[in-house]
PDB file with SEQRES, HELIX, SHEET and CRYST1 records, atoms N, CA, C and O in Angstrom:
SEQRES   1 A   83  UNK UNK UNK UNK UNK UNK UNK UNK UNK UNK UNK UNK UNK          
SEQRES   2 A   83  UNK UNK UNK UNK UNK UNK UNK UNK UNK UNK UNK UNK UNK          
SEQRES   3 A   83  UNK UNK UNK UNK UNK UNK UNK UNK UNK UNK UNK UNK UNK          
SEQRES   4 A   83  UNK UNK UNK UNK UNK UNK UNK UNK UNK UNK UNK UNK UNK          
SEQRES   5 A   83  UNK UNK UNK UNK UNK UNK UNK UNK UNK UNK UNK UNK UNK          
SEQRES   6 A   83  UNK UNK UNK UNK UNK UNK UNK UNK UNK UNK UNK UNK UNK          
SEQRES   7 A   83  UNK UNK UNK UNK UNK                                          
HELIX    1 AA1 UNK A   15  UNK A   24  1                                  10    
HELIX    2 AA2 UNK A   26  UNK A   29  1                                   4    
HELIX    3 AA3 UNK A   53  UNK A   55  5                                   3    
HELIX    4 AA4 UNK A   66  UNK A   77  1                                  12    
CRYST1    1.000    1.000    1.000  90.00  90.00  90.00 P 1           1          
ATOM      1  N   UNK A   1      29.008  22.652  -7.151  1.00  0.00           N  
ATOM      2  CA  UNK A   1      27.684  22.832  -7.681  1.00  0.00           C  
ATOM      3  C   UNK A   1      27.072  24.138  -7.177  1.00  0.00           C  
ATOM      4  O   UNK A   1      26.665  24.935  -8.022  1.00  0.00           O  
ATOM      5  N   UNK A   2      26.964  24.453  -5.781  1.00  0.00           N  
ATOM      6  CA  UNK A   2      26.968  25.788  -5.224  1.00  0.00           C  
ATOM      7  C   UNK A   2      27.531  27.406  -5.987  1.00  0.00           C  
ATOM      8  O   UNK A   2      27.095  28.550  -5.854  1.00  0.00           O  
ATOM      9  N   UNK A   3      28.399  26.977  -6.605  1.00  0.00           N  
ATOM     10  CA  UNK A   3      29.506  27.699  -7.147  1.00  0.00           C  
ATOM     11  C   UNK A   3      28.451  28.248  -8.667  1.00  0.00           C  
ATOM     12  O   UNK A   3      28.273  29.359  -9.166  1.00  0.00           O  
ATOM     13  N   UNK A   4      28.027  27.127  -8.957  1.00  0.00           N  
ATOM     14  CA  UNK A   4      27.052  27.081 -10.714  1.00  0.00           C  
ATOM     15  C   UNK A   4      25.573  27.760 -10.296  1.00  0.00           C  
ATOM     16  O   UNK A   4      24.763  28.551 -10.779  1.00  0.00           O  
ATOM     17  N   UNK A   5      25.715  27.075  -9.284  1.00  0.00           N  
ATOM     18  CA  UNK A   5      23.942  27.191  -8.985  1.00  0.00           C  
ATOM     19  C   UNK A   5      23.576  27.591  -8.003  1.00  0.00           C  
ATOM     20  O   UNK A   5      23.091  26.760  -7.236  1.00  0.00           O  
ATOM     21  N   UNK A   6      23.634  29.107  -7.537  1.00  0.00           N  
ATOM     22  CA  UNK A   6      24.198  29.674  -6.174  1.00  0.00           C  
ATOM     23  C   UNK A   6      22.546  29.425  -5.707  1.00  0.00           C  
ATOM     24  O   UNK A   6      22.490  29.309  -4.483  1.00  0.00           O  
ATOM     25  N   UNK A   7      21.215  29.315  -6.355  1.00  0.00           N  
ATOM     26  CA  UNK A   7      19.918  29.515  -5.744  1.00  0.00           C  
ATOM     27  C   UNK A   7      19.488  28.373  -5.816  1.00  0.00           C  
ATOM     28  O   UNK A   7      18.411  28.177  -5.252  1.00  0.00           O  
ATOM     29  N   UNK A   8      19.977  27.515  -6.335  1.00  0.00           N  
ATOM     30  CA  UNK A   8      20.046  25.630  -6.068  1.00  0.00           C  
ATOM     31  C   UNK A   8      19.368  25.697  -4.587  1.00  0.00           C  
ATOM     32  O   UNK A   8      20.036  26.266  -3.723  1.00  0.00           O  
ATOM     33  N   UNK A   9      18.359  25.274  -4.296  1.00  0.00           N  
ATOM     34  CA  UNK A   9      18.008  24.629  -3.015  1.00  0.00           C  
ATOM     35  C   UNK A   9      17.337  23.042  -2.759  1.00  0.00           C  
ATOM     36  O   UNK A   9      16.226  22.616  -3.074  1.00  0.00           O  
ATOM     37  N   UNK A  10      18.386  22.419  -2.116  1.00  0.00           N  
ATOM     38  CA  UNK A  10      17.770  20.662  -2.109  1.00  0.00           C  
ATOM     39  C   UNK A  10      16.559  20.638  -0.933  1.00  0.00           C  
ATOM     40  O   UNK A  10      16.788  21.165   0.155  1.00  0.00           O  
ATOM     41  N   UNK A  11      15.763  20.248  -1.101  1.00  0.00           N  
ATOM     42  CA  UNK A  11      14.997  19.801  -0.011  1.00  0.00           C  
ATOM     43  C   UNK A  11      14.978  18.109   0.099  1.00  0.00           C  
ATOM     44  O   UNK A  11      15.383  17.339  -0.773  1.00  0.00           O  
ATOM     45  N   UNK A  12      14.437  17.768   1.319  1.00  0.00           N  
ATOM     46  CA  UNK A  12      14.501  15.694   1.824  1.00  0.00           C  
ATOM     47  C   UNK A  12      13.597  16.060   2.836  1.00  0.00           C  
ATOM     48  O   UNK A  12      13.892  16.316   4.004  1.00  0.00           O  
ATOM     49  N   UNK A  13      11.980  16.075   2.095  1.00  0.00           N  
ATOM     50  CA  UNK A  13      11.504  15.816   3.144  1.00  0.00           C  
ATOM     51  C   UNK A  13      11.304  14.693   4.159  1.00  0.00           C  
ATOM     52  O   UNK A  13      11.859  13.627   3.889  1.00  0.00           O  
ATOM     53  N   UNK A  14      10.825  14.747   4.921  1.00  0.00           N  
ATOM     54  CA  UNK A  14      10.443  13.716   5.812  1.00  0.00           C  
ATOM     55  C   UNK A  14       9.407  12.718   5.584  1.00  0.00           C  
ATOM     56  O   UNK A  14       8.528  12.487   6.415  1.00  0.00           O  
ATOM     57  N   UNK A  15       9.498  12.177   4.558  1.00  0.00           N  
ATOM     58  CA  UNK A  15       8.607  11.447   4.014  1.00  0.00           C  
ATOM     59  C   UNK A  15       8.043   9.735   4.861  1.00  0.00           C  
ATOM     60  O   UNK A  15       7.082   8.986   4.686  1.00  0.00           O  
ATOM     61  N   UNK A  16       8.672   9.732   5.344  1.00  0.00           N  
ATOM     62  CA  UNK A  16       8.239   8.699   6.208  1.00  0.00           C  
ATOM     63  C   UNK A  16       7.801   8.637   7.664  1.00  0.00           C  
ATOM     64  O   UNK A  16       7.468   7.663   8.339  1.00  0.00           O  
ATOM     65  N   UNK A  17       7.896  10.061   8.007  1.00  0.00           N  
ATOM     66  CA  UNK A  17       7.409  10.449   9.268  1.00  0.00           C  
ATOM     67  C   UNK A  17       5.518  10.917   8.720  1.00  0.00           C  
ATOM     68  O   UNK A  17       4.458  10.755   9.326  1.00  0.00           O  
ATOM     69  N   UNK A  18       5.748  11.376   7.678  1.00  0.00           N  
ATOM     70  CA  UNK A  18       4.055  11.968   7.133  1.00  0.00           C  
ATOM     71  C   UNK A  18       3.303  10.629   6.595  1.00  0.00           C  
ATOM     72  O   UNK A  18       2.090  10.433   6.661  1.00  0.00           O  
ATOM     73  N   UNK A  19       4.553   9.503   5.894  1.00  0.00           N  
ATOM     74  CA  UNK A  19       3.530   8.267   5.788  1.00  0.00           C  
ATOM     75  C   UNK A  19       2.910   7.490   6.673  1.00  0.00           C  
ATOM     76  O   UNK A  19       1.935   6.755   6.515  1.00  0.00           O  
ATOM     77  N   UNK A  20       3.794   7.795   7.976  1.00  0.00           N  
ATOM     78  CA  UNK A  20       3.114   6.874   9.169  1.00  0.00           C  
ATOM     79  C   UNK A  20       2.305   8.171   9.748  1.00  0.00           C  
ATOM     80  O   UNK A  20       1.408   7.361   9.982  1.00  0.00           O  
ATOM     81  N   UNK A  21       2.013   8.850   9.995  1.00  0.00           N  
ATOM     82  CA  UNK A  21       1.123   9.706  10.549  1.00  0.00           C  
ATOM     83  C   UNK A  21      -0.313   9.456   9.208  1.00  0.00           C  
ATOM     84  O   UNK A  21      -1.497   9.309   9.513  1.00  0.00           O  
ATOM     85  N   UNK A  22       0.087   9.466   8.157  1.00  0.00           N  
ATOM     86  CA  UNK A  22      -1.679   9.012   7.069  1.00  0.00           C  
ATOM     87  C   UNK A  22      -1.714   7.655   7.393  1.00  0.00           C  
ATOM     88  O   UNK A  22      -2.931   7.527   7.524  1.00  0.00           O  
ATOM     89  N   UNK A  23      -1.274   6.617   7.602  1.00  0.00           N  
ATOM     90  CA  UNK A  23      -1.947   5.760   7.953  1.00  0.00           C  
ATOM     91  C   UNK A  23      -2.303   5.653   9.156  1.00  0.00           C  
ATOM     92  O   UNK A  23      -2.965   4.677   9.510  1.00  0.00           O  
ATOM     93  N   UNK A  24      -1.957   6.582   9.980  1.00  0.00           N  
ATOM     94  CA  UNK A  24      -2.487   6.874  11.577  1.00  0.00           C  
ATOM     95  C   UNK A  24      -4.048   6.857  11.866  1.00  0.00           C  
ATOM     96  O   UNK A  24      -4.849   6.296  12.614  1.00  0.00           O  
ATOM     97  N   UNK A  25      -4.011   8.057  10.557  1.00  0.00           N  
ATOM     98  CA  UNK A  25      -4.803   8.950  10.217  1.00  0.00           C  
ATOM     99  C   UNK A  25      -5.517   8.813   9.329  1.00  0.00           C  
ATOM    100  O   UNK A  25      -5.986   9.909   9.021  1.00  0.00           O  
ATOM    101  N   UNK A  26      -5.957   7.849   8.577  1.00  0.00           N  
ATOM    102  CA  UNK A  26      -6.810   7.742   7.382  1.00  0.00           C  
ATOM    103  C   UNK A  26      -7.980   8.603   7.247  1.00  0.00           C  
ATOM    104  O   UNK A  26      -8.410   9.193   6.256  1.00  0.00           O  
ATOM    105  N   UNK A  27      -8.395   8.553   8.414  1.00  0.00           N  
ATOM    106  CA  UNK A  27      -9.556   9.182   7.961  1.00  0.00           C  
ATOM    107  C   UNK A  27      -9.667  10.967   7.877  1.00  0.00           C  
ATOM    108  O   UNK A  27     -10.764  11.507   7.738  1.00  0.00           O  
ATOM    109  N   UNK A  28      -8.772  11.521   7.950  1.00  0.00           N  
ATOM    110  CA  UNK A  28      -8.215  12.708   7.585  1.00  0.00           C  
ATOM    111  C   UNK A  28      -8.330  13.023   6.161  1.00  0.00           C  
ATOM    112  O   UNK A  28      -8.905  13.934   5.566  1.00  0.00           O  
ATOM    113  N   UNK A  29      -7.485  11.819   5.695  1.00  0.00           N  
ATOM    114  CA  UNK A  29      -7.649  11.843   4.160  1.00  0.00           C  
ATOM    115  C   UNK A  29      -8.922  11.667   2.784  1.00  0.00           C  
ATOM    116  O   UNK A  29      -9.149  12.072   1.644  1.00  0.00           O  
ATOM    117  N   UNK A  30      -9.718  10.410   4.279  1.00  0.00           N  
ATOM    118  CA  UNK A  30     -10.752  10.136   3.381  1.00  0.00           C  
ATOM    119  C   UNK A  30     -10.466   8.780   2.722  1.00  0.00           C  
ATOM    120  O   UNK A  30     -10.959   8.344   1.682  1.00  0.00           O  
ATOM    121  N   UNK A  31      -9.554   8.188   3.548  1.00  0.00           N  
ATOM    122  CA  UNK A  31      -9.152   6.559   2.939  1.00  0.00           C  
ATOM    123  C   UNK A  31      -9.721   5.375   4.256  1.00  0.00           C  
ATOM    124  O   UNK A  31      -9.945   5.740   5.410  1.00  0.00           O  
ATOM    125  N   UNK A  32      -9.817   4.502   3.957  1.00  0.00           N  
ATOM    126  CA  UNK A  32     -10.602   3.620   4.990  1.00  0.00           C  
ATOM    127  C   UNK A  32     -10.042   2.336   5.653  1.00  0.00           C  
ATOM    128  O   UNK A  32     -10.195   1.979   6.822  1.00  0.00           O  
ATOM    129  N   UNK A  33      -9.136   1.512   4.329  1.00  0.00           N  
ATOM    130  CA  UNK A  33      -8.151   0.777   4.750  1.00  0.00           C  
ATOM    131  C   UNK A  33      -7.210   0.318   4.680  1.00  0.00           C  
ATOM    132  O   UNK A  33      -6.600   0.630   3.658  1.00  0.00           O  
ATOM    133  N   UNK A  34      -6.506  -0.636   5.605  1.00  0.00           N  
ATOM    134  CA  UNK A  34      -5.114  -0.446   5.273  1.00  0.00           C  
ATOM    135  C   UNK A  34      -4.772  -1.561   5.689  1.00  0.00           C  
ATOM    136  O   UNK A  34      -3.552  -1.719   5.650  1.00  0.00           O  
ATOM    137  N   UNK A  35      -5.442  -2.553   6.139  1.00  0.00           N  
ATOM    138  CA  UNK A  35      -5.213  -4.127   6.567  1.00  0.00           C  
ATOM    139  C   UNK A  35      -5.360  -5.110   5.650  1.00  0.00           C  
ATOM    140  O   UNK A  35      -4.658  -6.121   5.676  1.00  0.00           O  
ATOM    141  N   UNK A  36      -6.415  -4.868   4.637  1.00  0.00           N  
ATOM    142  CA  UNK A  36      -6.145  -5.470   3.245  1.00  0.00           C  
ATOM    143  C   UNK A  36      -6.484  -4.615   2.052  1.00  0.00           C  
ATOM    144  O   UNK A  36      -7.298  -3.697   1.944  1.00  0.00           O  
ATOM    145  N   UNK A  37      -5.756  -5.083   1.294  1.00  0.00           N  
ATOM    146  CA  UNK A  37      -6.108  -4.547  -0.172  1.00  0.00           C  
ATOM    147  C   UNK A  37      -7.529  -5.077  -1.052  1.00  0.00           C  
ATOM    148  O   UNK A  37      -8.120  -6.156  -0.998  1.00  0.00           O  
ATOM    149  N   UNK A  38      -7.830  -3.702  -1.966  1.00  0.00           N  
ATOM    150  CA  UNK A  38      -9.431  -3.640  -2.477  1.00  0.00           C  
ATOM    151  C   UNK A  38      -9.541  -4.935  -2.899  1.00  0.00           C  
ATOM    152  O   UNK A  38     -10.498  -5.543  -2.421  1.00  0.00           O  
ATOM    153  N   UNK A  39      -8.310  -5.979  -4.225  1.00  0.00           N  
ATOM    154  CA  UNK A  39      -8.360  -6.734  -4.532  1.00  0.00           C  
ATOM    155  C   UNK A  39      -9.048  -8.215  -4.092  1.00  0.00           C  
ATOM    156  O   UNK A  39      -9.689  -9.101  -4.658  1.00  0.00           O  
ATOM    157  N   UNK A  40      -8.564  -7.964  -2.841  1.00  0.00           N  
ATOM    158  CA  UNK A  40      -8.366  -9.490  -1.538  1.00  0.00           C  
ATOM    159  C   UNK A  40      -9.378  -9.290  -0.838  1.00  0.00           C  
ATOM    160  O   UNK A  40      -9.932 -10.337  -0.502  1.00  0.00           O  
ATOM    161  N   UNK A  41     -10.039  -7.994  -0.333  1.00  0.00           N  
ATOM    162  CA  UNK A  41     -11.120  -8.158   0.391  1.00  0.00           C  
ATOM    163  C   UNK A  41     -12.229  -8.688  -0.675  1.00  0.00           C  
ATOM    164  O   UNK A  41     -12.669  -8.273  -1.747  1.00  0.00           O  
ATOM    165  N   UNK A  42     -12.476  -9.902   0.227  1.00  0.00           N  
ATOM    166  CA  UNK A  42     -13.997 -10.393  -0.566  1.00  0.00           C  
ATOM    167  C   UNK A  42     -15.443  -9.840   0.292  1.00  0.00           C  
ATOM    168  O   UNK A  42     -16.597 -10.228   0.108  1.00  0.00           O  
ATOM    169  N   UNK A  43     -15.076  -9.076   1.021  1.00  0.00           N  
ATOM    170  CA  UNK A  43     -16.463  -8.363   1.295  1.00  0.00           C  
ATOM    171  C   UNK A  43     -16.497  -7.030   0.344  1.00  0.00           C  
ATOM    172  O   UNK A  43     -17.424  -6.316   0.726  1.00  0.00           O  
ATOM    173  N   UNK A  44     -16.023  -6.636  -0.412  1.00  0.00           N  
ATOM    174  CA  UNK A  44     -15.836  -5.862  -0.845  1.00  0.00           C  
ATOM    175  C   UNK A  44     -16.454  -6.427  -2.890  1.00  0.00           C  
ATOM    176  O   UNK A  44     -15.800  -6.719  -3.891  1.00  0.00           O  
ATOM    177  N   UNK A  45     -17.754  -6.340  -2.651  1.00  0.00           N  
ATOM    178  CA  UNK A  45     -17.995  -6.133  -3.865  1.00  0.00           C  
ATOM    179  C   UNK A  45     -18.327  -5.650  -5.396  1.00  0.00           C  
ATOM    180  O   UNK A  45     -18.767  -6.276  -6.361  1.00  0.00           O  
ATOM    181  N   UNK A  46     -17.892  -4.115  -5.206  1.00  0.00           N  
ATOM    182  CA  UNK A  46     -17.522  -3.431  -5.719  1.00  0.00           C  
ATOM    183  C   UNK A  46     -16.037  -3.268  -5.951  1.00  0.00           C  
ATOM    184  O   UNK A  46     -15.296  -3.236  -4.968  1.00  0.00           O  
ATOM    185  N   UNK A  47     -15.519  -3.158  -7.231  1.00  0.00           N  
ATOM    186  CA  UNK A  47     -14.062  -3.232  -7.524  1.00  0.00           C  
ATOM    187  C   UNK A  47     -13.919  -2.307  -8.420  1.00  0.00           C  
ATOM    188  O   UNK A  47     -13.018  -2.552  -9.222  1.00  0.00           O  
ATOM    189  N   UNK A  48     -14.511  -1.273  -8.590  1.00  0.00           N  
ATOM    190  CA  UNK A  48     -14.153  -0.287  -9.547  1.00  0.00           C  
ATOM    191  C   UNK A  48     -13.491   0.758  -9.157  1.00  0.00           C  
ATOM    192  O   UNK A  48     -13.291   1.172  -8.016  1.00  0.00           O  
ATOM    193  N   UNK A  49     -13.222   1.089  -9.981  1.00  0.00           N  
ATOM    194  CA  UNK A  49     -12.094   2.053  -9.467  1.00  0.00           C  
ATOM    195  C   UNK A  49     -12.532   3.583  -8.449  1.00  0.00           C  
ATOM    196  O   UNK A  49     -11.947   4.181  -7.546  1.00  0.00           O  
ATOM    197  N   UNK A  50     -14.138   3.822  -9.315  1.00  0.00           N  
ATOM    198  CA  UNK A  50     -14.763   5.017  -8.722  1.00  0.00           C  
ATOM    199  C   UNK A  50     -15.648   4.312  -7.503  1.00  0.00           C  
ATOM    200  O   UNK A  50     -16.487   5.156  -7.188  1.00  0.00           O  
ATOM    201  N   UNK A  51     -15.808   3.185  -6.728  1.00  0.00           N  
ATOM    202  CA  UNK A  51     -16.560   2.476  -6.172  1.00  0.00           C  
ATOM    203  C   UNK A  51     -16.034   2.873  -4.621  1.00  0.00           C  
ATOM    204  O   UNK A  51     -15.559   3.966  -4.309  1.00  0.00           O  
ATOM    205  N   UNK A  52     -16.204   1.892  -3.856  1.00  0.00           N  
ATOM    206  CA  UNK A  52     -15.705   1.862  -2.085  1.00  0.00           C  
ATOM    207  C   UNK A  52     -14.432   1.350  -2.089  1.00  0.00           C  
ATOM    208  O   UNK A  52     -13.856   1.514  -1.013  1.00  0.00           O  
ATOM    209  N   UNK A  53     -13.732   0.724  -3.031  1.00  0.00           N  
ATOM    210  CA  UNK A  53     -12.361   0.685  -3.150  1.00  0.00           C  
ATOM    211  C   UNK A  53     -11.820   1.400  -3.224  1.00  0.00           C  
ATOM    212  O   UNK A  53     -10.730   1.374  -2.653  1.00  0.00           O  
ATOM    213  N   UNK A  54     -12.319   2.791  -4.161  1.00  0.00           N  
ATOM    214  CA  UNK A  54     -11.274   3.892  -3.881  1.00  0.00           C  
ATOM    215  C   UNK A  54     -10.594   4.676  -2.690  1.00  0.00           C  
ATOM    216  O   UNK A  54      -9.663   5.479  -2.637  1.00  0.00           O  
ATOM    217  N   UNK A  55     -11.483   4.088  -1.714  1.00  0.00           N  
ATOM    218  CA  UNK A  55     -10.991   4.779  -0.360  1.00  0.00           C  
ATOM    219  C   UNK A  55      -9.634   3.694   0.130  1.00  0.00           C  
ATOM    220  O   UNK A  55      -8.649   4.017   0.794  1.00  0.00           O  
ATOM    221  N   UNK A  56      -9.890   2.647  -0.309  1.00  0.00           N  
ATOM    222  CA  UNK A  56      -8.096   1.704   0.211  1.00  0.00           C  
ATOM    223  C   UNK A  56      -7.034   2.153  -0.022  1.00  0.00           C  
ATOM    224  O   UNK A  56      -6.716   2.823  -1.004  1.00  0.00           O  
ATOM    225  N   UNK A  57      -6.373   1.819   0.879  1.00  0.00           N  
ATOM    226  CA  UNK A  57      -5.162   3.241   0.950  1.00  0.00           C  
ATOM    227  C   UNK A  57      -4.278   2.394  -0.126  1.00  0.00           C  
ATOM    228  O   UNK A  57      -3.573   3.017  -0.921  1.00  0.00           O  
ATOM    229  N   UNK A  58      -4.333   0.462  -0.155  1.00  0.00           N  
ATOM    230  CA  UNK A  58      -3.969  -0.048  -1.415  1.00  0.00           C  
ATOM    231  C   UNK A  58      -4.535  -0.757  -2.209  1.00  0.00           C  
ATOM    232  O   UNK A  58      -5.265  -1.532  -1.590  1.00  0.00           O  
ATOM    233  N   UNK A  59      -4.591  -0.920  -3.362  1.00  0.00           N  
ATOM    234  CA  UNK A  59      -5.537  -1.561  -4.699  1.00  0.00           C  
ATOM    235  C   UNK A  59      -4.739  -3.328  -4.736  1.00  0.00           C  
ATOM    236  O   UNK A  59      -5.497  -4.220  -4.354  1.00  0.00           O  
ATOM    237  N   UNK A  60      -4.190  -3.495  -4.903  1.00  0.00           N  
ATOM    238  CA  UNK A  60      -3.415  -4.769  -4.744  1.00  0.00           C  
ATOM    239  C   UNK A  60      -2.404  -4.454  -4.061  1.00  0.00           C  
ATOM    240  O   UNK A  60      -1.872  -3.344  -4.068  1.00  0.00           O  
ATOM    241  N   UNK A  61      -1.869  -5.952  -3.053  1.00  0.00           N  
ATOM    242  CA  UNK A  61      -0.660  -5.465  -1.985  1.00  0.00           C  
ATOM    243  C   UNK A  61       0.316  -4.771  -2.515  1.00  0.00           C  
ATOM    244  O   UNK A  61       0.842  -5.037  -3.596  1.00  0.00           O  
ATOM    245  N   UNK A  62       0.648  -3.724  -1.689  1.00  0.00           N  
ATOM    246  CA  UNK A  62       1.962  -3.035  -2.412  1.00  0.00           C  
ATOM    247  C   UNK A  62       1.861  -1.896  -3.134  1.00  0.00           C  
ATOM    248  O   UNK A  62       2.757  -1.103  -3.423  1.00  0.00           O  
ATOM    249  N   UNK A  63       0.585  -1.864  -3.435  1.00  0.00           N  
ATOM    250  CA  UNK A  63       0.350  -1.023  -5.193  1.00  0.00           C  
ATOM    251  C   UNK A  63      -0.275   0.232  -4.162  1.00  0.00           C  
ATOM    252  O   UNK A  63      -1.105  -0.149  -3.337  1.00  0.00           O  
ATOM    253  N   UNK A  64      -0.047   1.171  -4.166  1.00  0.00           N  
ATOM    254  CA  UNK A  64      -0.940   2.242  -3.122  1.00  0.00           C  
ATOM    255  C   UNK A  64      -2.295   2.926  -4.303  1.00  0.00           C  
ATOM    256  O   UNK A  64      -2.234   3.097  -5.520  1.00  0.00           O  
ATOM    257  N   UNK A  65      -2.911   3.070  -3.775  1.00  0.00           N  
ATOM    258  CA  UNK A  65      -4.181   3.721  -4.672  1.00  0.00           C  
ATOM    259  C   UNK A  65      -3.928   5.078  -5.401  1.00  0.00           C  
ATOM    260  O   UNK A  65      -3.009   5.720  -4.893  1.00  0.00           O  
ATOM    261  N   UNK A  66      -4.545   5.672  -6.496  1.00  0.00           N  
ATOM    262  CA  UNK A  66      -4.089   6.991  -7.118  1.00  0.00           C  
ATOM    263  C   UNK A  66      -4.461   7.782  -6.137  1.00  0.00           C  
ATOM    264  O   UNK A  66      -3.800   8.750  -5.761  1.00  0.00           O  
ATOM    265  N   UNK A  67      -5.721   7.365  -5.580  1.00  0.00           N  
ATOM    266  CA  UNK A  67      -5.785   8.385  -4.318  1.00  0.00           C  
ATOM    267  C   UNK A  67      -5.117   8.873  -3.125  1.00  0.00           C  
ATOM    268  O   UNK A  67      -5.381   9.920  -2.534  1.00  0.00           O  
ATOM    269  N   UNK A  68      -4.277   8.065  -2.840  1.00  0.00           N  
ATOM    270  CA  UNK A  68      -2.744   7.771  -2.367  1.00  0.00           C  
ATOM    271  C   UNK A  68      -1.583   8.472  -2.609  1.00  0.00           C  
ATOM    272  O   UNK A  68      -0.904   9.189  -1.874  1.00  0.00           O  
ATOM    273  N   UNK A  69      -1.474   8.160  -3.703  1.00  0.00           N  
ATOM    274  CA  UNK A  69      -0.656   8.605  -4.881  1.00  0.00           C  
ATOM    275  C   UNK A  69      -0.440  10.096  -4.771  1.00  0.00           C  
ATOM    276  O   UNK A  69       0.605  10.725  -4.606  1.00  0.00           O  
ATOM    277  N   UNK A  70      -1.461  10.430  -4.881  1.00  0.00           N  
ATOM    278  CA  UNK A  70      -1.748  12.087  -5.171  1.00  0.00           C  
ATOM    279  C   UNK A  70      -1.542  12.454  -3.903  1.00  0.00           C  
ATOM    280  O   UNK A  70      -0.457  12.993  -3.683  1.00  0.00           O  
ATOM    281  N   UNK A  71      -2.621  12.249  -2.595  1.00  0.00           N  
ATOM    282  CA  UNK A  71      -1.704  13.109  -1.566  1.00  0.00           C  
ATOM    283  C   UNK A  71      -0.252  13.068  -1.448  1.00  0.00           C  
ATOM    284  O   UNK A  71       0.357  14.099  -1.159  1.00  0.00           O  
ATOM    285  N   UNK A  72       0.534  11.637  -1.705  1.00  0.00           N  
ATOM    286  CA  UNK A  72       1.783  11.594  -1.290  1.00  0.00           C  
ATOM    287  C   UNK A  72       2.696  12.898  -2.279  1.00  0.00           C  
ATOM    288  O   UNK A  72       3.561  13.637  -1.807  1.00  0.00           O  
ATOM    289  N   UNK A  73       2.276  12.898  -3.525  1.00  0.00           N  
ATOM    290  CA  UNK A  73       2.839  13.660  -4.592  1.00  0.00           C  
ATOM    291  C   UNK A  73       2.728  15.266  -3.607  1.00  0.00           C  
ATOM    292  O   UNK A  73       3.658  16.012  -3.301  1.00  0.00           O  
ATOM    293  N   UNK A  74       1.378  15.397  -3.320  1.00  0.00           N  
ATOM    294  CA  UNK A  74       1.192  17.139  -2.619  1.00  0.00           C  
ATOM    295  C   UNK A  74       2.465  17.153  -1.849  1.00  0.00           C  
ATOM    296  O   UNK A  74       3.317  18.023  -2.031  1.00  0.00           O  
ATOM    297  N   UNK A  75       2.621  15.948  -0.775  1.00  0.00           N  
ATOM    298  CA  UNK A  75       3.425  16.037   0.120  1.00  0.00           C  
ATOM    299  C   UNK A  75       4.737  16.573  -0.640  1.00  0.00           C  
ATOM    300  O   UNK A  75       5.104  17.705  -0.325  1.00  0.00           O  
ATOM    301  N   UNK A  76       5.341  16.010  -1.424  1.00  0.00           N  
ATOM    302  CA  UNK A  76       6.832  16.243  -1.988  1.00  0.00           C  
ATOM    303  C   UNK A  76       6.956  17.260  -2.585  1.00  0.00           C  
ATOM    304  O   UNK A  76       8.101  17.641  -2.825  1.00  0.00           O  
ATOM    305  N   UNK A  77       5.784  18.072  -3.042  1.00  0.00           N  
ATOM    306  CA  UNK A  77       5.799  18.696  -4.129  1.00  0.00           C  
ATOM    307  C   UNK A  77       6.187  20.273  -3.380  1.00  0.00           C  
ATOM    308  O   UNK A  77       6.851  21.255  -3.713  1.00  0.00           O  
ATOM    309  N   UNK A  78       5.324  19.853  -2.139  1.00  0.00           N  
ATOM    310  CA  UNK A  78       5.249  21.253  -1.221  1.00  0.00           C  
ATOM    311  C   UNK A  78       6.783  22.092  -0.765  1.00  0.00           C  
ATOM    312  O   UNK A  78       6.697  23.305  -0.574  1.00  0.00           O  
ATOM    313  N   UNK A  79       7.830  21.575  -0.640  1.00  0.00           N  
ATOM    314  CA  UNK A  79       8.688  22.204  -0.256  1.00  0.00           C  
ATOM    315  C   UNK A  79       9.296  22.742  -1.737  1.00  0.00           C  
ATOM    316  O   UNK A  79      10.063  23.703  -1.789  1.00  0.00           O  
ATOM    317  N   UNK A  80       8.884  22.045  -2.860  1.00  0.00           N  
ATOM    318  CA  UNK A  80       9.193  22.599  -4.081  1.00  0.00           C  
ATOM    319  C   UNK A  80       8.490  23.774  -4.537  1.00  0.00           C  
ATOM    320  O   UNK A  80       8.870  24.258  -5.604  1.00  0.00           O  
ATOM    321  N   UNK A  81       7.665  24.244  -4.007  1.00  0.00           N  
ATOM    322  CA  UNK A  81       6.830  25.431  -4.676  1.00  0.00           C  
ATOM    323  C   UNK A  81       7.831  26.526  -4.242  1.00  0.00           C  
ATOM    324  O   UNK A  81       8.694  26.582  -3.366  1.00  0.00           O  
ATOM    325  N   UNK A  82       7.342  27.450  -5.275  1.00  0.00           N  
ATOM    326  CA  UNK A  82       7.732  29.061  -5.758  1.00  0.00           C  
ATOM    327  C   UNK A  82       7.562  29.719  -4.167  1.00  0.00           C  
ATOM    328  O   UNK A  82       6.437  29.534  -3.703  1.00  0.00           O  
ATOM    329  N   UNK A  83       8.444  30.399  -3.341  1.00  0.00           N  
ATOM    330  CA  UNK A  83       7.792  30.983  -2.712  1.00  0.00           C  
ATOM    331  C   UNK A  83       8.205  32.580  -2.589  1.00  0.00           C  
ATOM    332  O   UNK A  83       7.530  33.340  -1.895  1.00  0.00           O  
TER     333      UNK A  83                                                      
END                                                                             
């Protein structure tokens, strides 16, 4: 493949060393929690999407928030840029 694609470069980031450092870190990001989801908290009465849920790092268990979403995407995306 080297041979075809001599400027081929793979990157693997470390993606699970930066996921446990944001949930270290939430509030870096601007996310708030991470012990339950927006769904399940019943103190949480607002459920909209633009509401105080948007700061949960997940929307239903499992499901990570778009807000989530998107930093994780920056993360991967970064060793892919033009440089």
């Amino acid at each position: 493949m080297r041979a075809r694609y001599p400027d081929l470069k793979i990157y693997a980031p470390d993606f699970f060393t930066q996921f446990n450092f944001f949930l270290s870190h939430l509030e870096i990001y601007g996310m708030t929690s991470t012990s339950i989801d927006a769904l399940e908290d019943l103190a949480l009465t607002d459920k909209s999407f633009n509401g105080p849920g948007a700061d949960y790092v997940f929307w239903i268990t499992c499901i990570q928030r778009q807000k989530c979403t998107s930093i994780w995407l920056r993360w991967l995306s970064k060793p892919c840029r033009r440089r």
